[in-house]
N, C-alpha and C positions, 0 to 999 in steps of 0.2 A: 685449439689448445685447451688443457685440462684448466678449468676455472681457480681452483683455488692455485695451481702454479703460477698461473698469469696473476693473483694476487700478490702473491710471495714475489715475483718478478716486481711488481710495479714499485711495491711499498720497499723494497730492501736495496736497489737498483743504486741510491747514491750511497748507502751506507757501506755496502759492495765494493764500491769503488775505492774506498778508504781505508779498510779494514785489511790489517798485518793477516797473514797464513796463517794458518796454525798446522802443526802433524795433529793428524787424528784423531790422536787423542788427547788432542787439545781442544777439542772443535764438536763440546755436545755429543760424549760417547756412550748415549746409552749403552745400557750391554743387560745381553742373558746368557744363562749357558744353558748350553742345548747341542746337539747333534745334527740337527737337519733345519733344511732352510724354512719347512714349514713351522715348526717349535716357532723359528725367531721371527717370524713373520707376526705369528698371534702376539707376541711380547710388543711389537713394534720397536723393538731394539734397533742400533745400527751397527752395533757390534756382537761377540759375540766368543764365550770361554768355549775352546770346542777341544776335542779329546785328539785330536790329530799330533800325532808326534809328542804325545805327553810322552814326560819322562820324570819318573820320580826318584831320578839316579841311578833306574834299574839298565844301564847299560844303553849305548848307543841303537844297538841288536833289539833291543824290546820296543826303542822309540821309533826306531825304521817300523815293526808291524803294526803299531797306532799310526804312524802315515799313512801306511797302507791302506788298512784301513778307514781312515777319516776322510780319502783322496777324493773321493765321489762327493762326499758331502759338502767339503768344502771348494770345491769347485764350482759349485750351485752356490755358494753362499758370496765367493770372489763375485760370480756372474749377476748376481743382484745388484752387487755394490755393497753387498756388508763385509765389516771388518772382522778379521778371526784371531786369537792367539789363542795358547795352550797351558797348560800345568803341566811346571814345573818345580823341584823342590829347589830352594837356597838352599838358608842351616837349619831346615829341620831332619828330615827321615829320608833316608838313603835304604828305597826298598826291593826285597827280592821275592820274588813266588816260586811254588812248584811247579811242575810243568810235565809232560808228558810228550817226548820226543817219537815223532812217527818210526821207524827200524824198514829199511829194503831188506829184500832175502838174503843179500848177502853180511848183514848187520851191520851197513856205517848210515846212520842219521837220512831221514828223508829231508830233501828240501821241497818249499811249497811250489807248486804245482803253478802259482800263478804270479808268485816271486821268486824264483830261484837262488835268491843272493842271500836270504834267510829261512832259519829250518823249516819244516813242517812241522809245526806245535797243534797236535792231534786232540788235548785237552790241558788245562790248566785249574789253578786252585779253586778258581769259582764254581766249577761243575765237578770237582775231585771227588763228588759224592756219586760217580757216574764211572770212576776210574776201574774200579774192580772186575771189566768184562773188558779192558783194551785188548788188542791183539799186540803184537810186538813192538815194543817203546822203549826208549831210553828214556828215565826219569831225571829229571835236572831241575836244579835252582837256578832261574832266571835273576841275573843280579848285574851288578859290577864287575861283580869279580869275572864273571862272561869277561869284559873286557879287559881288563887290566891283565890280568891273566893268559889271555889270545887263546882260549881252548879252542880248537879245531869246528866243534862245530859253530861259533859264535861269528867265524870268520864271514866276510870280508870285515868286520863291524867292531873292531878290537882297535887295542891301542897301536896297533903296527896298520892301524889304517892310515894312510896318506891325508886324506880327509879330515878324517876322524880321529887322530891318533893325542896322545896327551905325551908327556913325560915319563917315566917310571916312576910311582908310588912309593915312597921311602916313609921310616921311621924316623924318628927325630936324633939318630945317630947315624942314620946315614943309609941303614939298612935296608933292602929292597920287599916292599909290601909286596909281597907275591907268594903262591903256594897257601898251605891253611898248615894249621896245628889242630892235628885231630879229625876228624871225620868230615868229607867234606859235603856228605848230603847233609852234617848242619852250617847254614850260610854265614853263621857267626868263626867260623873257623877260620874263615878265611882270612888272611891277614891283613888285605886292604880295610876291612871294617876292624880289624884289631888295632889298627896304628891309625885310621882316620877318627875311630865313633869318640863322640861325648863317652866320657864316663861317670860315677859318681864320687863323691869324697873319699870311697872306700877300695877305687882302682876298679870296680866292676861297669864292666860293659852296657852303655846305656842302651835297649832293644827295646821294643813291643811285637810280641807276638798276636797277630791276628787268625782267628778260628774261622772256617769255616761250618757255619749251623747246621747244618744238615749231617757232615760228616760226623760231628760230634757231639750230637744228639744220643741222649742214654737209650738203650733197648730196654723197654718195658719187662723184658723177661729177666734178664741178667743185670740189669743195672748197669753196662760196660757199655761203651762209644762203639755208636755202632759201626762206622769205620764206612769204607776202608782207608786205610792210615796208611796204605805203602807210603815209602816217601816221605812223609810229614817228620815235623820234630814235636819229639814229645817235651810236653811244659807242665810245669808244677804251680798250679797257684798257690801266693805269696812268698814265694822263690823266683818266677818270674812276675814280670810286668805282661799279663793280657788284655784285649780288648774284651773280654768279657768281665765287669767287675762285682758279677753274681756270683762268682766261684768260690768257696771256701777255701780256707788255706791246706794244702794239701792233696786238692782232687786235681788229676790228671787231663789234660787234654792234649789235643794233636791241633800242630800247625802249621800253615801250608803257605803264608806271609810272616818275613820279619820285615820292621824296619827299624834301620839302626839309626840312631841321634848322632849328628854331625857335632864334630868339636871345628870351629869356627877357626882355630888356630893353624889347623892344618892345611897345608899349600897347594893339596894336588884338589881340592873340592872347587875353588876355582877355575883351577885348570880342565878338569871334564865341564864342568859350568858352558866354557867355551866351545868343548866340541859338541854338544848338547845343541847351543844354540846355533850352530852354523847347518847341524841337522834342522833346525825350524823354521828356519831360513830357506832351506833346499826344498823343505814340504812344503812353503807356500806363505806361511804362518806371518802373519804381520805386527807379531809380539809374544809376551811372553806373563802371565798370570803366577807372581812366585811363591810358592805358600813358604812361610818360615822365613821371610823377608826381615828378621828381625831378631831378637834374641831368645825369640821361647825358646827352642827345643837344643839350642849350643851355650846358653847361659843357663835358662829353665827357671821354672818357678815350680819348687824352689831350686837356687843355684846350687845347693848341695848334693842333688841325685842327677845334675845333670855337666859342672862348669867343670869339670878336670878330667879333661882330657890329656894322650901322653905329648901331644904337641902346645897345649897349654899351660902344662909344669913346666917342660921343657926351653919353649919361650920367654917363659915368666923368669928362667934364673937371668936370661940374657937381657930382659925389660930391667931387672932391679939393678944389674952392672951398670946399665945407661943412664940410669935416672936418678941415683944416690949415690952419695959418697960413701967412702967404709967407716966413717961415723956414724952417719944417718942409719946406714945398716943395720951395725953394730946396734942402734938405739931400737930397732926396730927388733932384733934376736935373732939379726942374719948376720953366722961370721965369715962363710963364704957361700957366695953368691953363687956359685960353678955346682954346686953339690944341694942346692937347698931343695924344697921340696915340700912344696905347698899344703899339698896334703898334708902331711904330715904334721907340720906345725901346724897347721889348725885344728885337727885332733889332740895335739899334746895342748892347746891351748884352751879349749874345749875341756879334757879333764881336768887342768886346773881351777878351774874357774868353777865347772858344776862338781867336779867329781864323778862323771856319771860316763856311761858306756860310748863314746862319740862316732861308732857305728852304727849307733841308732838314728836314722836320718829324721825319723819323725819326732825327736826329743825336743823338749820346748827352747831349751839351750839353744838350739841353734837359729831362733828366731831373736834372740834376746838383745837389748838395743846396745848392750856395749860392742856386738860388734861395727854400729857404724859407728864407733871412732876407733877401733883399732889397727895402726898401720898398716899389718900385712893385709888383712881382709881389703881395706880401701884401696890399696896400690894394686892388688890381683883385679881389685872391681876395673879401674881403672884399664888394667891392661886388658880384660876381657874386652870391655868397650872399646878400644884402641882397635884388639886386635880384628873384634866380628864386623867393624867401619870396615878395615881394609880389606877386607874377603867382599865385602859388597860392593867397597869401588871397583873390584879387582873384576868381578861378574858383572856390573853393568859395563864397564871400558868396555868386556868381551864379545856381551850383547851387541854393541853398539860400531863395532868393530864387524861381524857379522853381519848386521841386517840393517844399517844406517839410524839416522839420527830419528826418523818415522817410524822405527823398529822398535815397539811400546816394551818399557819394561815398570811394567804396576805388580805391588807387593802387597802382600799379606801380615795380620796381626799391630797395623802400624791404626793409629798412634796410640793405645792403653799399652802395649808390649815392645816400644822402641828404643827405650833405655838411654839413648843415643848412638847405637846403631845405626840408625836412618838421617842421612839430610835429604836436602831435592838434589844437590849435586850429586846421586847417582840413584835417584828413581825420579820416572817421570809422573809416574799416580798412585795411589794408594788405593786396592781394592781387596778389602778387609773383612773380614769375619767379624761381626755385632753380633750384641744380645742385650733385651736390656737387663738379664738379670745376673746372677754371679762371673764375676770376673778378676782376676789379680788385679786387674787395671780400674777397676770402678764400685771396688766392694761388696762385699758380700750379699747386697743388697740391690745391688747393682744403679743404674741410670735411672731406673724406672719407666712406665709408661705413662703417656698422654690420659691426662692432660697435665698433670703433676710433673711428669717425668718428661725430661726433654733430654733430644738425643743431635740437638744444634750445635751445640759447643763441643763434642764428638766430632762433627760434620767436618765444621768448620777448621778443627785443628789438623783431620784428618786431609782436608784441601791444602791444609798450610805445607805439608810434608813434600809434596812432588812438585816437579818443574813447571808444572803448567797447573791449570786453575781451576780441574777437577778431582773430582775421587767417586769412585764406585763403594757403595757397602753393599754383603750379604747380611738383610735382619733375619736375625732367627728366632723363631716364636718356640719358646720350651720351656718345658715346667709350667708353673703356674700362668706362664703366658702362652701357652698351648692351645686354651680358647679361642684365641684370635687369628687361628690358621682358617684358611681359604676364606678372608673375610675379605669383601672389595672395597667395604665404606673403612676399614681400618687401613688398608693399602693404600687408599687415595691420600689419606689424612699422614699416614708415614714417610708416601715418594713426597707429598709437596713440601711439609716441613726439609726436608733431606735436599728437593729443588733451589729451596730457597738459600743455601747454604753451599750450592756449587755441588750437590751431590746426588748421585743416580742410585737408588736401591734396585739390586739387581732381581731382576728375574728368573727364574730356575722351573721350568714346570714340574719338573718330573722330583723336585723335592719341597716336598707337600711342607714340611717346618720354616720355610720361609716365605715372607710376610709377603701382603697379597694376592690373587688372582689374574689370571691370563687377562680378563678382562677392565682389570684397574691399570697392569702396567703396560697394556696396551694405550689405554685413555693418556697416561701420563708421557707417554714416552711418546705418542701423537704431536700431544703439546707441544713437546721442545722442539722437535723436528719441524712444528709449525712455525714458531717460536726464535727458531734460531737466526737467521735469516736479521728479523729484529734488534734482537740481542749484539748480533755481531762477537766483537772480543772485548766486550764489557769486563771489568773486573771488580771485586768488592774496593768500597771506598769509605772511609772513617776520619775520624781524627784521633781516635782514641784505639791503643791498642792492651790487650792482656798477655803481659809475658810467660812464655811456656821454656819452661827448663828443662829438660830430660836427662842435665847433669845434675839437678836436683832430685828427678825422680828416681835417679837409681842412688844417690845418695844414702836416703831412706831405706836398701834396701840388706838385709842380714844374712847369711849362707844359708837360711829357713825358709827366710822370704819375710816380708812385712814383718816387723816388731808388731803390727796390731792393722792388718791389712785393711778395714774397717774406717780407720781414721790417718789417712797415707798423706802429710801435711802440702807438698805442694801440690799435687795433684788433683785432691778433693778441692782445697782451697781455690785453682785453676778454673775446676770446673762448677765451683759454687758462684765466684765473680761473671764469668758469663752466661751460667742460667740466670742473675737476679738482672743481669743488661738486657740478655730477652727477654723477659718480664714487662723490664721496665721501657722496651723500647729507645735503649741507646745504642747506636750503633758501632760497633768495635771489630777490629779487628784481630786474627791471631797473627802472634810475633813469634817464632819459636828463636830460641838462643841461638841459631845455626844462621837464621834469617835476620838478625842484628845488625846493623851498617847504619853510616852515617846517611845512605841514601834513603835506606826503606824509614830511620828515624827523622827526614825531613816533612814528612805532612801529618807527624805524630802530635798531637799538642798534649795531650794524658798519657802517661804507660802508668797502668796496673803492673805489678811484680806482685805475686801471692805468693809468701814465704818462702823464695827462692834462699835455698842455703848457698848455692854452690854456681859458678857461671864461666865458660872461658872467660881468658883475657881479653880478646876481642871482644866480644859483648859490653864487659865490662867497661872499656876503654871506649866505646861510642855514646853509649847510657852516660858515662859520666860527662861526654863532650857536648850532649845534646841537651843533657839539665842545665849545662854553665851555659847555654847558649840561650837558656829559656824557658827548657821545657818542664813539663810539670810530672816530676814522679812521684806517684803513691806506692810507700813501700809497704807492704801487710805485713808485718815481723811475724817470722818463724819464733814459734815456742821455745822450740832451741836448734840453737846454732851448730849443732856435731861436733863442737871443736873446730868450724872452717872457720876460716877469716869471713869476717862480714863481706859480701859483695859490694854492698855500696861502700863502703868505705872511705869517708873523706870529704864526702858530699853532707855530711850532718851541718855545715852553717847554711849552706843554700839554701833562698827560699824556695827554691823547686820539687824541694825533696820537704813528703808527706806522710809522715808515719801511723801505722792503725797498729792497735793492739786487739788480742784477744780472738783469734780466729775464729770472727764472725763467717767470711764466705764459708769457712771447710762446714761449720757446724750448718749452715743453709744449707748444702747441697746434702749432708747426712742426713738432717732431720727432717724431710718434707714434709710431714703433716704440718707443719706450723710457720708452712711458708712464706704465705698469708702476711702474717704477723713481721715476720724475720725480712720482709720485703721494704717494711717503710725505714730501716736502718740504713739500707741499701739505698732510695730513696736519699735522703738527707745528706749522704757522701754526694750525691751528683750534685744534688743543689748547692752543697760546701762547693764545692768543685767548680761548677757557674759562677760564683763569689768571687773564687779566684782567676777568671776570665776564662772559662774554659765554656765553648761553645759546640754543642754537640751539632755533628752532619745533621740527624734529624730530630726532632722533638715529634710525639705524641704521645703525651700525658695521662689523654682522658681514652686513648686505646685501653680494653682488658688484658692484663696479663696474660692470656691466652692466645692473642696475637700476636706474632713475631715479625720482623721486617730486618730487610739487610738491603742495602744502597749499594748502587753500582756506578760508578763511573766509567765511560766508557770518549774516553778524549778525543780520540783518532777520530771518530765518527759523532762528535758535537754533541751526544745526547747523556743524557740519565736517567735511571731507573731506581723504581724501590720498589720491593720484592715483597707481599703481606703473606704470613700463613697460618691457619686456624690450625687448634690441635686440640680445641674444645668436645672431647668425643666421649662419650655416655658411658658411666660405668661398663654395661655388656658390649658395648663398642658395636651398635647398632646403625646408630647416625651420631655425625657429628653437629652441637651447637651452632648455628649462625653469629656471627656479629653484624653489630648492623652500627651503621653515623660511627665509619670511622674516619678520622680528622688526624694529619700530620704535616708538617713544615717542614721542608726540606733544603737548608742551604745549599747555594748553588754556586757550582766553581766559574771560576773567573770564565770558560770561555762559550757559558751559559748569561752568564749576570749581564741584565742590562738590554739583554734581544726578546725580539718577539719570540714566543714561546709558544708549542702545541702539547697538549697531552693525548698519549694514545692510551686505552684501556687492555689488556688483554687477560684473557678471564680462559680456564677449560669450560668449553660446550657452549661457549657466547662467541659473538661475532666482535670481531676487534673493533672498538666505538672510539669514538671523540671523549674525552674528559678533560672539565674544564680543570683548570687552572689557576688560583689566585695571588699573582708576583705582589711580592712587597720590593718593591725597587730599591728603596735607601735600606732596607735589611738586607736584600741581597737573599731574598727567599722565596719559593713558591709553595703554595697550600695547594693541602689536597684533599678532597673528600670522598670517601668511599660510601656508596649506600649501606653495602652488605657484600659477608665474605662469608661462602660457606669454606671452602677450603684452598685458593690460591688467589692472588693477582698479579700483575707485574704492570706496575702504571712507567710508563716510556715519556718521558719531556726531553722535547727537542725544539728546534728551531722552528719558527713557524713555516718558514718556507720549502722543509720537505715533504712530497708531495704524499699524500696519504689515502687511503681507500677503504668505506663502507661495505665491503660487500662482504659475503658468508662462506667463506673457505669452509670445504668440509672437515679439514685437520684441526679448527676449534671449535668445532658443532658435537665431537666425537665423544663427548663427554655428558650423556646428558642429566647427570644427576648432578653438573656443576652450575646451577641458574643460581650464583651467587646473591645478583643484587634483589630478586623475590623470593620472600619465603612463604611456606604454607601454610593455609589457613591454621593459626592456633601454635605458630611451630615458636617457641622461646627461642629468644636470639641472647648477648651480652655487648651490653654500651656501656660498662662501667668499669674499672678497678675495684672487681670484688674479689672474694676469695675464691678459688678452686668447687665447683658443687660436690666434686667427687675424689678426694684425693684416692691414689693407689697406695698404700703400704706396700713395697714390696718386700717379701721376705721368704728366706727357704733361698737353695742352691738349684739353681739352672747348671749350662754345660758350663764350662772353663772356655772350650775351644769347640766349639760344635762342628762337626766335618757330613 
């Protein structure tokens, strides 16, 4: 028997025993995207994004020849034992390409040779630089409209599929989306993308055109695209929206991709959603990867070039019938609700107020903070939010309807872009697009990097969103963090912070912009796999939690976007309080307003609220149950309140309730260089906070702020864990700092307290050792001492009497630039709460959305 299995067998054997299920991807799901099983083997992933059966809405017909094609690979990949799912859109881009239809002698469509049930696609938009010598072809836009439509050659793969088939496509009068207005080798013609897309404030079609570079590449003699261009639609920059944003306004290009923005409100994107995923289902696919999981690209930033859509007006007269009286209306500047038209009042509202052109999308006006408190804007926010929830629950039921309850459905863009869109009641993980630098969601300035910049309280909130107790991030290294691509001592330092946090940074070989090497997220994703076993179904444990509002965060937000995106009060605020708790080494949890109950508020004894303006009732109504019961709220008062009614409302004689002024967190987590400083204010609230009997899970004082840790409780299986991670990493992010004599206390739950007790050590590229343990009985706590941590540990206390073993599995040897507890000759380490050596400034624009 393999040696390190029979370790894993020996040591995990009663924890096994105990330990609830998990689906899949509940259950330590590393993941890379890659193609072949060799890619994910190098990653040491157990899962895996793979191209099989994607479908970016471009029709059932396009997602059957990505199974096709993907069928081999992933068959090798099932045959391993790894996991696969695929990309898919939600509510972002619904997309079509050119295509090149093979022609028989007799001129009707070939089909493929080795699929007969779909065409023969002889070339497409990717190599349309190669098109100019076909032999005989029919040229076609691959899209939707393929299906909705049942063109002849799209068949068997259309809506009158048995299988496959959806509803018919309507207008929000009733009218049947079918056919196109105007030409139909442009794909915007078509009527399903006319009556489904986002549009913007001004009734235009929200699209991006994508260019093929090759094709439209200038001729050095003439100046002109050198082509060839059959087929293509020709685009105007600054007329249209391209993916090229080097173009001046004016110059011509050819394109051979649209994709159209989804309006959230429309009822059939659901409905294909479903026949989409029963397709993924059929290819094998054991989930589903959804980009636009959220409201960019059907709300958008900003919502004025993307949130009016014709089923979003439409809906919205029928939301304001429901929801107000014909006073309230009346008060608001609606006299009949049946005829009103959103647009429109908000441009007539717009010129009153600036005076100024209000088809100008880019006007400062529409950033300006009177609109969060004006009715109609709030009540539309409101119903956007309303409406893009129910299109998400309406595609996970479908999912989940389709491929069962182990049937993964993880999203994209969540949590800086969820607006409250997203709960866990209809996603199970969060696997999201990062950066640390420009973002709507984190400023302009962004998160920053290590060792200054921490991207835990990201992690963390991003775990909090799905059903189960992980999340996947893509880091993306861009712009001024561009230097730290293919680095492996900045990957190890990235996955273990992101580890200790419930979260896997994914692996991507074949795109070089994100964060480490074949050979770090091999080492890392080794670990867990070793690791797991140990761990069992541990979950984070606190007493202390930080409230996350996302009815607050879109509160904040104007038809521009951010009044001053820069300074976004609950959200910096949010994530100011939990960078100064990693600092400081208190352990917290995230609470999001979706995740509020009387249950998850019974082992709370602190909740943080950071300038929360805005909360359901429920929320409301437990928070205020859970204060009169005991508990301690610190409320950080919003600047200003929008005009809502205070949330806490009515709790001001309680002594429970703890007011801060001056939004200390938001300006920590803005201002980093003087974090330092900004740290011992932070500080002095905990100790307030101790005063008033509040006892944190762990104390470690005399740790460096550069160390983070997060506690686990794991009950089922008697044991606990805390989790240490270094992010101390050198300006050029060469090597990371050591810490050395670190010391923390760990309160210990009742069905710890009181028994003999063992510690296990577990370290990358060390043998899993004994580590002692020091209980204080009448505290009810165990000490811990760490030598030294170059970049992870996870110290395991459990009961003395399971049984454990010294030997050297090679899955925690595999790492061997991880010899934590000795450092080299000369090498500085930090045992102190000092300042930062190196803060980062970050500044300047990175992507928005990096793809």
């Amino acid at each position: 028997m393999n040696f390190c299995a029979l370790f894993l067998v020996l040591i995990s054997l009663p924890l096994r025993a105990r330990a609830a299920p998990h689906p899949w991807w509940d259950d330590y799901p590393t993941m890379a995207q890659a193609e072949t099983l060799a890619e994910v083997k190098r990653s040491g992933a157990a899962s895996v994004i793979h191209g099989a059966a994607a479908d970016p809405t471009w029709g059932i017909m396009a997602a059957k020849l990505r199974a096709y094609q993907g069928a081999a690979n992933l068959r090798a990949l099932h045959a391993d034992g790894r996991r696969a799912i695929t990309w898919v859109e939600a509510f972002g881009d619904c997309m079509s390409y050119v295509a090149a239809l093979g022609l028989s002698a007799d001129g009707t469509v070939q089909r493929d040779p080795n699929h007969p049930d779909v065409p023969n696609i002889i070339l497409n938009n990717w190599a349309w630089q190669f098109s100019g010598s076909l032999g005989p072809h029919q040229t076609v836009w691959i899209g939707l409209h393929n299906y909705t439509d049942d063109l002849p050659w799209a068949r068997p793969y259309t809506r009158a599929n048995p299988r496959y088939g959806m509803p018919m496509p309507r207008f929000p009068n009733g009218v049947p989306a079918i056919g196109c207005n105007g030409s139909p080798a442009n794909p915007t013609s078509w009527r399903v993308y006319q009556a489904g897309a986002s549009r913007d404030i001004n009734g235009k079609l929200g699209v991006v055109w994508e260019l093929n570079p090759e094709v439209n590449r200038l001729d050095p003699g003439t100046g002109s695209v050198a082509g060839p261009t059959e087929g293509l639609v020709p685009v105007v920059a600054g007329r249209d929206e391209t993916s090229d944003p080097a173009l001046k306004p004016g110059e011509v290009r050819y394109a051979g991709i649209a994709s159209v923005h989804k309006d959230a409100a429309c009822p059939f994107w659901p409905a294909y959603f479903a026949a989409s995923c029963r397709n993924a289902v059929d290819a094998g696919l054991d989930g589903l990867w959804c980009d636009n999981y959220s409201a960019w690209d059907n709300f958008g930033y900003p919502p004025v070039e993307r949130a009016f859509g014709e089923w979003s007006v439409a809906r919205f007269r029928q939301y304001l019938a429901r929801h107000f009286s014909p006073a309230q209306l009346r008060a608001m500047g609606v006299e009949n609700p049946a005829v009103f038209d959103v647009r429109a009042e908000l441009k007539a509202r717009f010129r009153r107020w600036f005076g100024e052109d209000p088809s100008n999308l880019r006007a400062a006006g529409w950033r300006d903070a009177r609109w969060l408190s004006d009715p109609i804007w709030r009540a539309y926010r409101t119903f956007k939010q309303q409406a893009g929830a129910e299109a998400l629950r309406r595609c996970y039921a479908a999912a989940k309807r389709a491929g069962g309850s182990s049937f993964a459905v993880t999203g994209n863009d969540i949590p800086w872009f969820s607006l409250g869109w997203v709960t866990d009641h209809w996603l199970d993980m969060v696997n999201t697009e990062l950066n640390p630098g420009w973002h709507p969601g984190s400023g302009s300035f962004g998160v920053g990097f290590p060792p200054v910049g921490r991207m835990s309280p990201v992690y963390r909130l991003a775990a909090a969103h799905g059903k189960g107790r992980f999340a996947v991030a893509w880091y993306y290294l861009d712009g001024q963090y561009a230097k730290y691509r293919g680095n492996s001592e900045v990957g190890r330092v990235l996955s273990y912070e992101a580890l200790a946090c419930n979260t896997f940074l994914l692996s991507y070989p074949s795109n070089p912009s994100i964060s480490g090497t074949p050979q770090s997220h091999h080492e890392v994703n080794s670990f867990v796999t070793a690791s797991k076993p140990l761990w069992g179904d541990r979950k984070p444990a606190a007493n202390l939690a930080v409230l996350f509002s996302p009815t607050s965060q879109l509160a904040f937000m104007a038809p521009g976007g951010y009044p001053n995106m820069d300074r976004q009060p609950h959200v910096f605020s949010f994530y100011g309080w939990c960078t100064a708790l990693e600092m400081l080494h208190v352990p917290y949890l995230v609470l999001p307003e979706f995740k509020v109950t009387p249950a998850a508020l019974s082992n709370v004894d602190l909740l943080i609220a950071p300038e929360v303006v805005a909360l359901p009732a429920a929320a409301r109504a437990a928070i205020s149950a859970w204060v009169r019961r005991g508990g301690l709220l610190l409320v950080d008062e919003p600047a200003s309140s929008l005009g809502c009614p205070p949330p806490f409302r009515g709790l001001e004689p309680l002594r429970g309730v703890w007011r801060l002024r001056g939004e200390r967190a938001l300006d920590f987590y803005v201002n980093r260089d003087s974090r330092a400083q900004q740290l011992r204010w932070f500080a002095g609230v905990v100790a307030a906070a101790k005063r008033r009997g509040f006892r944190p899970t762990a104390e470690a004082a005399s740790m460096p702020p550069n160390v983070g840790l997060t506690v686990f409780a794991n009950p089922s299986q008697r044991a606990l864990s805390v989790d240490c991670y270094n992010v101390d990493l050198s300006p050029a992010g060469h090597r990371v700092v050591p810490a050395e004599q670190l010391r923390m206390t760990l309160r210990l739950p009742a069905y710890l307290a009181g028994k003999r007790l063992r510690g296990l050590l577990l370290m990358p590229g060390q043998t899993p050792s004994p580590i002692q343990l020091v209980p204080n009985a009448k505290a009810r706590t165990v000490g811990i001492h760490l030598p030294g941590l170059r970049y992870y540990a996870s110290v395991l206390v459990m009961l003395a009497d399971k049984p454990a073993s010294v030997s050297k599995p090679a899955a925690f040897a595999g790492a061997r630039h991880g010899k934590h507890s000795h450092l080299k000759r000369g090498e500085a380490s930090r045992t102190s709460h000092a300042p930062p050596s190196s803060p980062l400034t970050a500044s300047g624009r990175g992507v928005a959305k990096p793809r």
